[in-house]
N, C-alpha and C positions, 0 to 999 in steps of 0.2 A: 564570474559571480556564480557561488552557488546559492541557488532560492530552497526551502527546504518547506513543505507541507504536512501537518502531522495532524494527526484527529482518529477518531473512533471511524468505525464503519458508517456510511449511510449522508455523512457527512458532505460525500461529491465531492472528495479530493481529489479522487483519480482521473475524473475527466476536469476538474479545476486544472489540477495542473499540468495534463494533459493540453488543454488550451493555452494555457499561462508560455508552457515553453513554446509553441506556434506562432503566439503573436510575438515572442521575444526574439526568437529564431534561437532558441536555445534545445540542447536533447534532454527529450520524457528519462528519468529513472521509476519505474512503476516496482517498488519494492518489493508488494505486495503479492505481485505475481512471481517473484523469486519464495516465497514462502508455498503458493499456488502450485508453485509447478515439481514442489520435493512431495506434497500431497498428493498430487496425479502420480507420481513417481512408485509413492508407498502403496497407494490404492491400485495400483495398477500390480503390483509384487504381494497382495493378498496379504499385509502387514496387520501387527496390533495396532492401532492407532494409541493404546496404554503403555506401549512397550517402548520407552525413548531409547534402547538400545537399539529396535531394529529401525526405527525412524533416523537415528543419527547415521546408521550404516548407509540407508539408499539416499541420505543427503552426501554424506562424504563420497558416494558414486554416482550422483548426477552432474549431469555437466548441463549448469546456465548459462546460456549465451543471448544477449541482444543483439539483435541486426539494426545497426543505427541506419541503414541505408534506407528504413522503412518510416514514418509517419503513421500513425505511433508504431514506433521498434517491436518488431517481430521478437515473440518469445522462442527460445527454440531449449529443446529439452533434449540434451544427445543427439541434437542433428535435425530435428523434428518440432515442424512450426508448431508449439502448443495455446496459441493465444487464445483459439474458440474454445478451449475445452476447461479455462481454467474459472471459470467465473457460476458455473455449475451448484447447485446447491451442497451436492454430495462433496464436491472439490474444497467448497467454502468451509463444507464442515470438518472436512477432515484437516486442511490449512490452522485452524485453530490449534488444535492439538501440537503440530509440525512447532508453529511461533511459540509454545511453550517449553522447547528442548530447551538449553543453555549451548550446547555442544554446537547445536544449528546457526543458532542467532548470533555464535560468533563466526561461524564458517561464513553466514551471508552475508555481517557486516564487514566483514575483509573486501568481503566479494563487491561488495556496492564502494568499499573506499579503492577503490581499483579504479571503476568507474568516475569516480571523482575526478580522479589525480588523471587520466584518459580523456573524460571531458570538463572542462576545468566551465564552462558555462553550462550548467546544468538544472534542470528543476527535478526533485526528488521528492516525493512522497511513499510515507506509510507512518510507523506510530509511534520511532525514537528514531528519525533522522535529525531532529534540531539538537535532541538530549544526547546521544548515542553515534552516531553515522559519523553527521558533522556540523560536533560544537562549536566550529569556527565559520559557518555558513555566514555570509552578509547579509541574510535576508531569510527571515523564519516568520511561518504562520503556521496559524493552530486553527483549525477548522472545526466548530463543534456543532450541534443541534439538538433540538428536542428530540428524544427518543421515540416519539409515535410518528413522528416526522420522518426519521430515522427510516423504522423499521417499514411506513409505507412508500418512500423511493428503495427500498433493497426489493418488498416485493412487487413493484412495477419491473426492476429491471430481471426478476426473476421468471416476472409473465412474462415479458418480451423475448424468453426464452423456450416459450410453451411451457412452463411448470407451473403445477399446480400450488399454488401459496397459502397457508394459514398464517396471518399476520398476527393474530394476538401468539400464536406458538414464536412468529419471527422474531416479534419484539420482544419475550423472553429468552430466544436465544443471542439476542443482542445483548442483553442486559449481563447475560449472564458472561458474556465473551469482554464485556466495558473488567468487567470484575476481575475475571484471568487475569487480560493483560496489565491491569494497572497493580494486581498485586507480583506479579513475575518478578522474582528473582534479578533479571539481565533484560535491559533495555525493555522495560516497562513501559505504559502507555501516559507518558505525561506530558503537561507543557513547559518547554521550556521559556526560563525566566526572562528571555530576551525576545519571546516570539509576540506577534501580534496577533491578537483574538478575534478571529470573526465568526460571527453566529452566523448559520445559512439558514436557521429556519423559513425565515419570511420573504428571503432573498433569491432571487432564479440565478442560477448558474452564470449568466452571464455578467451581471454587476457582482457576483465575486470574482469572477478573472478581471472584469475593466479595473473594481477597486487592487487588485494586486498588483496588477501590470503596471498602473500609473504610482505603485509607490515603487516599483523597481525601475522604471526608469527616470523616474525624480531621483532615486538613489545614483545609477547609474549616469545621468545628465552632473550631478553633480561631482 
């Protein structure tokens, strides 16, 4: 069974369905961090972040690899565990840019239906796995929230990182990022037609993994 998780930022996918695949016994795909870590790639090579020529080039020469032997899977970027360094403000920002190539988002989506077809039980998250990745997933949610909502879990887990946060600048740059990806060209930010909708505003983390876990194994039970 593939479960597939899709929503805007700030939503708590990532650690959603981070937990979802734990209690399932199924492997994390964290997409997100495959857009995360061609950003650390660029940023680290002094690139334009305008320039989707030179951004396609250091994606066509990095090499993303998961370590499933880890809980949650080790990122590793050409050999080198990147997981601490991808979650960064400057990293985040520059990752927007990266998910707007065409040239990228198809290089990644190959990359992530690899992983499918490699782990054939898997929970995937990011922002066209149900529409994009895979249309044929058994099992899709769309995770969404209020935007002040949003933008103040992005900057708690920004201060847990000692950074300094302006939340009214975060939640314009959220708004402005909802906007990018929903109008892109190639795998845009949408729901798909078959996924179920859960609000997290008002909901803590843990009654969205119970509520998802228990309709996958209702699915799966039957």
């Amino acid at each position: 069974m593939i479960i597939t998780i899709d929503g805007p930022a700030g939503t708590g996918k990532s650690s959603v369905a981070q937990a979802v695949a734990a209690q399932l016994g199924f492997d994390f795909l964290d997409t997100g961090a495959m857009y995360r870590a061609v950003a650390l790639a660029a940023l680290r090579r002094g690139c334009n972040l305008q320039e989707e020529r030179e951004l396609a080039f250091v994606a066509r020469h990095a090499r993303i690899v998961f370590d499933f032997s880890q809980r949650p899977p080790a990122v590793l970027l050409n050999g080198e565990n990147v997981g601490h360094l991808l979650r960064g403000g400057q990293v985040t920002g520059a990752a927007s840019f990266v998910a707007q190539v065409p040239e990228i988002r198809q290089l990644l989506v190959e990359q992530q239906r690899q992983v499918g077809q490699a782990r054939p039980n898997l929970v995937s998250e990011g922002r066209d796995q149900g529409t994009v990745v895979f249309p044929d997933a058994q099992l899709k949610f769309y995770l969404d929230a209020d935007p002040a909502e949003r933008a103040r879990r992005r900057a708690n887990q920004l201060r847990a990182r000692g950074e300094v946060v302006d939340v009214a600048q975060l939640h314009r740059q959220m708004m402005d990022r909802d906007t990018r990806d929903s109008k892109r060209a190639i795998g845009p930010l949408s729901r798909a037609a078959d996924a179920q909708v859960i609000d997290t505003t008002h909901l803590s983390q843990q009654q969205v993994v119970d509520k998802i876990v228990a309709i996958a194994r209702a699915r799966i039970g039957g």
